[in-house]
Each structure stands twice: as structure tokens, then as C-alpha cells.
N, C-alpha and C positions, 0 to 999 in steps of 0.2 A: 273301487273295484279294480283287480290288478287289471293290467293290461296284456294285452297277445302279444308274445314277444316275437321279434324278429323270424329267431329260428323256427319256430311253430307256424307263424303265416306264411313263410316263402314254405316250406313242407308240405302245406295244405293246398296252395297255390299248385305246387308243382303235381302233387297227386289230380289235382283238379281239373290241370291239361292232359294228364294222362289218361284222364277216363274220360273226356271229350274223343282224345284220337283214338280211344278203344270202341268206346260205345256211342258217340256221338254226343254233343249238346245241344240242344233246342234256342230258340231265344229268347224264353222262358227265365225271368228272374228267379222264380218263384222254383225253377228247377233245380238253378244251378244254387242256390239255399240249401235245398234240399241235397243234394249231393255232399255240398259244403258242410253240410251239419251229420252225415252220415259218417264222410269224412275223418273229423275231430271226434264222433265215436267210435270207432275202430279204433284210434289212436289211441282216444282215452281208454277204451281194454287191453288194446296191447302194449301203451307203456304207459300205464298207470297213470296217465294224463289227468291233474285236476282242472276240472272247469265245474264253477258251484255257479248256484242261480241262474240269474240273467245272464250270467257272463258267456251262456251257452249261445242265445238268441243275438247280444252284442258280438261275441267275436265271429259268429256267423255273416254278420254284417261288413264285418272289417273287413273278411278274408275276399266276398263279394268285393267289395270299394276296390281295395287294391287288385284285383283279378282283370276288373274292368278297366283298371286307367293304365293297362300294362298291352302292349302287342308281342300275341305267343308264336306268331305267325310261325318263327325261324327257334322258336324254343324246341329242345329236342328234349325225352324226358330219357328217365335213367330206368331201367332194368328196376330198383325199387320202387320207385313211381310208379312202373306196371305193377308189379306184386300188388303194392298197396291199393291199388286200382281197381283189379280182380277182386280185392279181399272186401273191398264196398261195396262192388257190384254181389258179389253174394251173399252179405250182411242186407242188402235193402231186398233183393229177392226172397231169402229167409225170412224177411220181417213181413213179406207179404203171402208167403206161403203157413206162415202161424196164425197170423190174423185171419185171411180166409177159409183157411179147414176151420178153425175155432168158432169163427161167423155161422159155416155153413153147419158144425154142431149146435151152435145156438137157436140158430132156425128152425131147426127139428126139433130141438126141445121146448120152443115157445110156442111149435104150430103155424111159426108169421109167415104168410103168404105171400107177403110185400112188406117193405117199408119205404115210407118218405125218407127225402134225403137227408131230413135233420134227425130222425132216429134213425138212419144208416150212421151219420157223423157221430152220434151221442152211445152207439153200438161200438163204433171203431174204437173212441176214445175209453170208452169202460173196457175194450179188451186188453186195448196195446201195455199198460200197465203191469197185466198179469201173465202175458205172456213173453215179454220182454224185457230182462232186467237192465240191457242197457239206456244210454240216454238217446231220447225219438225225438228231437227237433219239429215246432210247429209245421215248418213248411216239407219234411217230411209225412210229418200226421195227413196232411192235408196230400200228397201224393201218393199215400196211400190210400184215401177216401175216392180221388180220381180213378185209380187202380181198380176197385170194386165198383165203382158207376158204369165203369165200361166193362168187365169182364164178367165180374159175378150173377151168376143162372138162377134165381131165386127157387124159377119149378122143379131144376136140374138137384140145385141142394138136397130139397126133402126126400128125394129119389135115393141120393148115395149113401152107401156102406160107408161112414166115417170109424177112423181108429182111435180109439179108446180112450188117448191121451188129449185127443181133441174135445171129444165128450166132457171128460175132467175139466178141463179148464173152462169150456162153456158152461157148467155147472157152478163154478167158482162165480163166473163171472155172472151169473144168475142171483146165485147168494146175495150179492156185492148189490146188485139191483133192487134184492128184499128190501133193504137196508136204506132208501134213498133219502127218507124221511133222513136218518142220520148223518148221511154225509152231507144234507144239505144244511145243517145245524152247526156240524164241523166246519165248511166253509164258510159259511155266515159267521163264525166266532173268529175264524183266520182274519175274514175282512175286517172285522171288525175292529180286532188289536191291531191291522197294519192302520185304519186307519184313525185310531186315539194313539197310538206309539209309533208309526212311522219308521220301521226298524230296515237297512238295509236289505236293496235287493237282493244280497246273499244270503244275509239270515231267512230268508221266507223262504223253509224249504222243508223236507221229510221230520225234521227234529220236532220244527215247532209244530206241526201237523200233531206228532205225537203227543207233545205235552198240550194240544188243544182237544187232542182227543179224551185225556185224560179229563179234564175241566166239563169235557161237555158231558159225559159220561157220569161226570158229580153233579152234573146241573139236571138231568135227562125229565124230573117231574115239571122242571120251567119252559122246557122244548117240548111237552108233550110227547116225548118217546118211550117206548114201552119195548125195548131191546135186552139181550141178555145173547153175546156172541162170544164165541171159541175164540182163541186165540188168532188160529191162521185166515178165519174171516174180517178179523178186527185187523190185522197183518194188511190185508189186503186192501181193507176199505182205505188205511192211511197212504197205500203204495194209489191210490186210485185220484182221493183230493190233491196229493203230492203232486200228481200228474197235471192234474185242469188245471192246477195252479203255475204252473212252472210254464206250460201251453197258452198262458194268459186268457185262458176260458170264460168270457165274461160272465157275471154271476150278479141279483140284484143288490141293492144296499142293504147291508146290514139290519137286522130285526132287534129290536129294542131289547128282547132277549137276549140276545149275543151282544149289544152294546153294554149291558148292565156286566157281564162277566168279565170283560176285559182284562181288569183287574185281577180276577182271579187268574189267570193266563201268565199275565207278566210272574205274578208269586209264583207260580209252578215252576215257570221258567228261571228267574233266581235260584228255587232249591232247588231246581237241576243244576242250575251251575253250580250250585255251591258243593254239592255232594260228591263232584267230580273229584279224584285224586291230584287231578296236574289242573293247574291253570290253562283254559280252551274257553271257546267260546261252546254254546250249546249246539253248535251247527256241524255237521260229519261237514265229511270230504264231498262230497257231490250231491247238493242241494237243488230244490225248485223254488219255483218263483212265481209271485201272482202282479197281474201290473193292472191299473183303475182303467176300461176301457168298456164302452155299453156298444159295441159289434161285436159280431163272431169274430173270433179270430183265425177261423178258417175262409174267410169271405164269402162276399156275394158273390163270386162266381161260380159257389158249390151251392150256390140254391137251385139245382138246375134238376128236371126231374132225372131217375134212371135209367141208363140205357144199358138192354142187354146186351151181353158181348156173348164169346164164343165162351161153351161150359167148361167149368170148372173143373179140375182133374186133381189138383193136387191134393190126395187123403192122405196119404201114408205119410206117418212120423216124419220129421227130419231123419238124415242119418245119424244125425251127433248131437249131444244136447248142447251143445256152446253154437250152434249154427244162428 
């Protein structure tokens, strides 16, 4: 897996003290991840930054390690450092103002009253996929779940006039839910081939998703699925496994069903490589990743019940769709 080079950690580093002296840091690991990983997605959309698979959740780690064994005391940052700083701070607030209008449309169109905290978690993570094309870092996901524990009015939701763009996507995100039977077929074949072929933490990401999708979808009378979806719901279900995968979302062992096809997985994956015109691997530029692990990977600490916070206000669209 490549490594974080120099100039990339001291840049993430430095944006990292910058939004400490702007907005403050907590002594919270689990924060400064989270910043740290918001961080490296700004970077990665405004210059093209590739970070595939794990390498998202390891260089998160690095950029912490070295943050910590360094004293910032007397570090002064630069006029880009702020820029870049601000441009996080409202990349993580826009990520939480889509996800909550879109929450608080989905509430209204399920009726739900309340939810426990692990279908709040399992709400969050089926949104953040389709409302978010960039890359959401675990312990972001998990600051956002925090976010909604304390602010989000569940009676307040059913109550407001939501705009229309929120409905849509709570709709999608609905769809995606019909569907679970599916995607939990699709993940169970993903475990499955990593764990008869063991294929690099970078490979395990949106590609093979697809060509697993493909397989299962040949296989659907061994899965007992009875499915027939449109393109941009089938779009969506892969942008959604892609995600629990990459998030390290624990998931059971594999179904004897999905270990029997294996096989057919890698062949797909072959003619996809082979059909390709240039010599590549079957993996894009910016992949997910699933890693063996039987805990949340949002932790025990989000097992806590809800607490309501002050209501929720934010309806109205963004003002720009890249926010």
C-alpha cells in the first residue's frame, strides 16, 4: 500500500492546527480522526488527491501519530492553512446539514416515531452514501451519529415543511432499504471472495462491488431473491455496500451460498480485466475497503440511548450543489 508522503502529512498537520486555533480541539482522539479525515477529503477534491481503500483509514492514523508526538505550542499557521481550515469546517457542517434534512425527510415518510440508536447508526450509514459523493471517514460517520444524538427533534421532524430535494433523496434512500435482502447477498459474496482470495486492501472497493453485483444478480434463484431494479437504484445499492465496506461495518460470515460462487467472482473479475483496452488493475482511483472484525465499528460508546437537543432548523437546500 503506498505510503503518505511527507508533503501531504506536514499539509494535513498543519491545516489540523489551524482548525484547532480556529474552532478549537477537544481531547478527543476520536475528533481529531475525524477532522483528520475530513481534512484529506477536501484535499482529495480540490487536488485530485488519490487515496484508495484502507489507505484512507491508515493515513488517518499516521497523520494523528505524528500530530501527537510534535509540540504546536509556538507553530504559527499560514493564511492557507486558514483557508483550508474554513473549507473543512464547512465541508463537515454541510455533511451534516444533508444528512439531517434527509433523516428528517425520511422520518416523515416512514412515520418512525423514534428510533434506537443502532437504527439511527444503520439510518445514517444508508444515507451518507447517497447524499455524499465524497470520501466520509469512519470516525467522521461516527461524529456525525453523535451530531444527531444530541441535536436531532424526532417530534419537531414530522412537524416541518421539508424541501423537496430532501424528500428525493430520502426516497432513494428508501428504495435502497426495499432492497436489503440484496445488498446483504452482495456483501456476503464480497466476504466471501476476500476471504477464499484474500485480495489487497485496495482492491476491495466500488469495482469489485460491481462485478459482485453482477454474479449475484446471475446467481439471485440460490439467494432466494426475487429483484428486478432500474439502473440508478442498482447505482445506488453498489455506492451503499461500497460504503459499509470501506467503514469496516461488521457483517456475519459468509453463507455457503455466497462461498459456492466465489469462483464465479474472480472469472468476472478476469474478463473485466481482460476487456479493458490499457493494461490496469480492475480497481478506479478511489476505492473501499472491508477489514474481518465482529464489533461495531462505530463503538460501544454510540450504544447510548437519544438525547434530544435543541430543533432542528436546517430545511432549505444547500446553497450550491458541490457544498
Amino acid at each position: 500500500m503506498p505510503k503518505l508522503n511527507d508533503e501531504t502529512l506536514n499539509a494535513v498537520q498543519g491545516v489540523l492546527c489551524a482548525y484547532g486555533d480556529a474552532y478549537g480541539l477537544t481531547d478527543s482522539l476520536e475528533e481529531w480522526r475525524a477532522i483528520a479525515g475530513s481534512i484529506l477529503s477536501v484535499k482529495a477534491q480540490a487536488e485530485a488527491l488519490v487515496i484508495r481503500g484502507a489507505e484512507w483509514e491508515t493515513w488517518v492514523e499516521v497523520v494523528i501519530t505524528a500530530f501527537q508526538a510534535q509540540d504546536w505550542s509556538d507553530y504559527v499557521v499560514s493564511a492557507g492553512e486558514q483557508a483550508i481550515a474554513a473549507q473543512v469546517k464547512d465541508w463537515r457542517v454541510a455533511l451534516r446539514h444533508k444528512v439531517t434534512n434527509t433523516l428528517t425527510a425520511y422520518v416523515q415518510q416512514t412515520g418512525l416515531q423514534d428510533l434506537p440508536i443502532d437504527v439511527l447508526r444503520q439510518a445514517v450509514v444508508n444515507i451518507l452514501p447517497i447524499v455524499e459523493d465524497g470520501q466520509v471517514t469512519r470516525d467522521e460517520v461516527a461524529a456525525v451519529i453523535d451530531h444527531l444524538q444530541a441535536q436531532f427533534d424526532w417530534s419537531l421532524a414530522l412537524k416541518q415543511v421539508v424541501d423537496p430535494i430532501w424528500v428525493e433523496l430520502a426516497e432513494k434512500t428508501i428504495r435502497c432499504l426495499q432492497n436489503d435482502n440484496l445488498k446483504v447477498a452482495l456483501r456476503d459474496t464480497v466476504n466471501a471472495y476476500i476471504a477464499a482470495y484474500k485480495p489487497t486492501l485496495v482492491e476491495m472497493g466500488t469495482s469489485l462491488v460491481e462485478r459482485a453485483m453482477a454474479i449475484v444478480l446471475a446467481n439471485k434463484g440460490e439467494f432466494d431473491l426475487d429483484v428486478a431494479l432500474d439502473p440508478e437504484t442498482q447505482s445506488l445499492i453498489i455506492k451503499q455496500v461500497s460504503f459499509k465496506l470501506k467503514i469496516l461495518e461488521a457483517s456475519p460470515p459468509p453463507s455457503k451460498t455466497a462461498t459456492e460462487i466465489v469462483d464465479d467472482l474472480q472469472d468476472e473479475i478476469d474478463r473485466y480485466r481482460q476487456s479493458q483496452t490499457a493494461p490496469s488493475s480492475y480497481i478506479p482511483d478511489t476505492t473501499t475497503t472491508e477489514g474481518s472484525t465482529s464489533a461495531s465499528v462505530l463503538g460501544p460508546s454510540l450504544g447510548i440511548g437519544i438525547t434530544l437537543g435543541e430543533p432542528t432548523t436546517l430545511i432549505e437546500p444547500p446553497p450550491d450543489t458541490n457544498d
